[in-house]
C-alpha positions in Angstrom: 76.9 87.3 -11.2 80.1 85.3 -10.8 80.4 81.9 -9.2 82.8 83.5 -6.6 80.2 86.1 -5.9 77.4 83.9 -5.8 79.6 81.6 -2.7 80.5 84.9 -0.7 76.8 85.2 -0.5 76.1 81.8 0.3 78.5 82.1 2.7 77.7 85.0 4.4 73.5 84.2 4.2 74.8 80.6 6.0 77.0 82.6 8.9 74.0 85.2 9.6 72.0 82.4 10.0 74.1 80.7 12.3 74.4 83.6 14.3 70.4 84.3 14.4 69.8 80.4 15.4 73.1 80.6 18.5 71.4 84.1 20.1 68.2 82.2 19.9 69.6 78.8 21.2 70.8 81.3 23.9 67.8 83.6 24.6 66.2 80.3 25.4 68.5 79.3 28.6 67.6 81.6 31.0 69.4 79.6 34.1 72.4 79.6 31.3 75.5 79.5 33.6 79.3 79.7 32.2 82.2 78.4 34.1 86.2 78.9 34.4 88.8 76.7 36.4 92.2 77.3 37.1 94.6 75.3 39.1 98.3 75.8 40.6 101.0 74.6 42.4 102.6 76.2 45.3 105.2 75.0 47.8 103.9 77.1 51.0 102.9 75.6 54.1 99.5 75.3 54.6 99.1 78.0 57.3 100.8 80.5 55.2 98.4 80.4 52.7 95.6 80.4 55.4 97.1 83.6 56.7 96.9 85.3 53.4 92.9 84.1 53.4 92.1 84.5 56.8 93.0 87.8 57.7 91.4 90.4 55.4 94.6 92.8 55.1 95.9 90.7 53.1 93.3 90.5 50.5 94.3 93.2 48.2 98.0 90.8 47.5 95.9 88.6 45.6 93.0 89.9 44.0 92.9 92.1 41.1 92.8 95.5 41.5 91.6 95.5 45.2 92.9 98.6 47.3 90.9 97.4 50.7 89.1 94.9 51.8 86.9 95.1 55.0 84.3 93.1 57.2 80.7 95.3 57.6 78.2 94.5 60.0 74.7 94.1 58.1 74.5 98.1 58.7 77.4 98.0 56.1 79.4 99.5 59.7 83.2 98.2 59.1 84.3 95.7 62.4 87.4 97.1 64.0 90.5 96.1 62.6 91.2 93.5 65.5 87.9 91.8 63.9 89.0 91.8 60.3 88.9 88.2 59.5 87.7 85.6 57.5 84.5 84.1 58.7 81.7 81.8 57.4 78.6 84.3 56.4 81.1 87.3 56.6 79.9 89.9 54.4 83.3 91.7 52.8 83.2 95.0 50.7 85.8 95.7 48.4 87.2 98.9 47.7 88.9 98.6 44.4 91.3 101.1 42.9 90.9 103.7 40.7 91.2 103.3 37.0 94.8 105.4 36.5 94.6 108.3 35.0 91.2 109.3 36.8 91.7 109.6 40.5 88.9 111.9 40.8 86.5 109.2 40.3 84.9 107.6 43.9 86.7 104.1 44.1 84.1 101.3 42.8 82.9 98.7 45.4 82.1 95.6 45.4 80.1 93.7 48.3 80.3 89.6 49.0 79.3 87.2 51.1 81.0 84.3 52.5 79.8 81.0 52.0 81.3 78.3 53.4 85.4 78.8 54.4 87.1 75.8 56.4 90.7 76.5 56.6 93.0 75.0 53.8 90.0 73.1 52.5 87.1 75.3 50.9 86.2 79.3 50.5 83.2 80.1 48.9 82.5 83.9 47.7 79.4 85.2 45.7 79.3 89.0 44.3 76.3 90.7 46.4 76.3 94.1 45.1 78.7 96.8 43.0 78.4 100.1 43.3 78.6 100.5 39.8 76.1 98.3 38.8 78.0 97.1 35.9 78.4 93.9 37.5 75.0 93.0 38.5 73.2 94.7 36.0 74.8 92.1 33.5 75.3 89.1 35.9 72.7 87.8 38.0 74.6 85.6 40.2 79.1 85.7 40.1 80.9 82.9 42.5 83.8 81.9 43.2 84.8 78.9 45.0 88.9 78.3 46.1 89.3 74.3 47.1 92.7 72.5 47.7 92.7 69.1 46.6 96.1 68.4 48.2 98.5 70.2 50.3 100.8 71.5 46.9 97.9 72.7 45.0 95.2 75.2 44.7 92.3 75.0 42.8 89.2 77.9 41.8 86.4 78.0 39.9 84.0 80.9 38.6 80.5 80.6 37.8 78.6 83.4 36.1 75.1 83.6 35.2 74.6 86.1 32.4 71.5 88.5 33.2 71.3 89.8 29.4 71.6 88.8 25.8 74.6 90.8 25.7 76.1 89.0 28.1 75.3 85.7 27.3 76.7 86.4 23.3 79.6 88.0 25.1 80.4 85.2 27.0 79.7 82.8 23.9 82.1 83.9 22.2 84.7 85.2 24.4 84.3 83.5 27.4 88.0 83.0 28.3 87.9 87.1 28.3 84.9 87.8 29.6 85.6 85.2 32.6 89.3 85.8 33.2 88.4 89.5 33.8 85.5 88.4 36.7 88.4 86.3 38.6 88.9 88.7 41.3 90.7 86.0 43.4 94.1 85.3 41.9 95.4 82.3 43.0 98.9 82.5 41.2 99.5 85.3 43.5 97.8 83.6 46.6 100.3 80.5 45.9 103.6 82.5 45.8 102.6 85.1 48.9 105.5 84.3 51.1 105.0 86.9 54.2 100.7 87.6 54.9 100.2 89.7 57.6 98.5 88.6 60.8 96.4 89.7 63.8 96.8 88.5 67.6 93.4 87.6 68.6 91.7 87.8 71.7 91.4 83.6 73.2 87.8 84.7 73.4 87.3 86.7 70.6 83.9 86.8 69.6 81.4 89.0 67.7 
């Protein structure tokens, strides 16, 4: 056996190894949670880019691959459209379009809650339920929190808690794919939205 053969081996026995000692390092974290940021600029007023967060029509301009986005009532009953706005403990479910190609499919949805929103400060999102399942099956928990930390600039992060091994090693090792394709809110979009729609609400609207 040559000398060159003899270091591929090595080599190769060394990498396996690392490999087997990462999953376990892994398998170990169960509370293991990865996280994304981004951050833009944007030259929009302030309420403009409320607009675009407060009023729920306006939701599929800036996230990926929404179709609809409505406001449900805990019996999962959508609220008229008059009522389709942003609210703290909102829950919101997604309706997101059909893969091209297969419109026969039912359109995959996706339910969250609203945690916290205080306008052009903080909007905090968490992934309930997908229809699917491929969501939660592999992630127990997804959030997403949208924070502007001055009046030109928009900031997000994503935190995702893997639910499987498969997960986690996807995430290990391709966690800039894995994550980018979870960012349902796009905020490069959300910054350069120049005309949201709007609703004329009742002075004492209430639910």
């Amino acid at each position: 056996m040559s000398n060159r053969t003899v270091f591929k081996a090595g080599l190769l026995i060394t990498s396996v190894g690392a490999v087997l000692i990462y999953a376990a390092t892994l398998m170990s974290q169960p509370e293991l949670t990865f996280v994304l940021e981004k951050q833009v600029s944007t030259e929009l007023p302030p309420q403009v880019i409320d607009r675009s967060m407060q009023f729920l029509a306006n939701w599929p301009q800036w996230f990926r691959n929404v179709a609809e986005a409505q406001s449900q009532d805990i019996r999962g009953i959508a609220y008229p459209s008059v009522e389709q706005v942003l609210e703290p403990g909102s829950i919101i479910m997604l309706t997101m379009k059909r893969p091209s190609g297969n419109s026969d499919a039912p359109p995959a949805q996706l339910k969250i809650g609203v945690g916290k929103y205080l306008a052009n400060f903080v909007l905090q999102l968490r992934l309930i339920e997908d229809s699917s399942g491929a969501l939660t099956q592999q992630f127990d928990q997804v959030n997403w929190e949208i924070d502007f930390p001055d009046a030109k600039t928009i900031h997000i992060k994503l935190e995702a808690r893997p639910a499987t091994f498969r997960a986690k090693l996807l995430c290990a090792i391709a966690k800039p794919l894995v994550l980018s394709n979870l960012m349902l809110p796009e905020i490069e979009k959300l910054a350069k939205f120049t005309q949201p729609q709007s609703l004329e609400l009742k002075p004492a609207f209430q639910r």
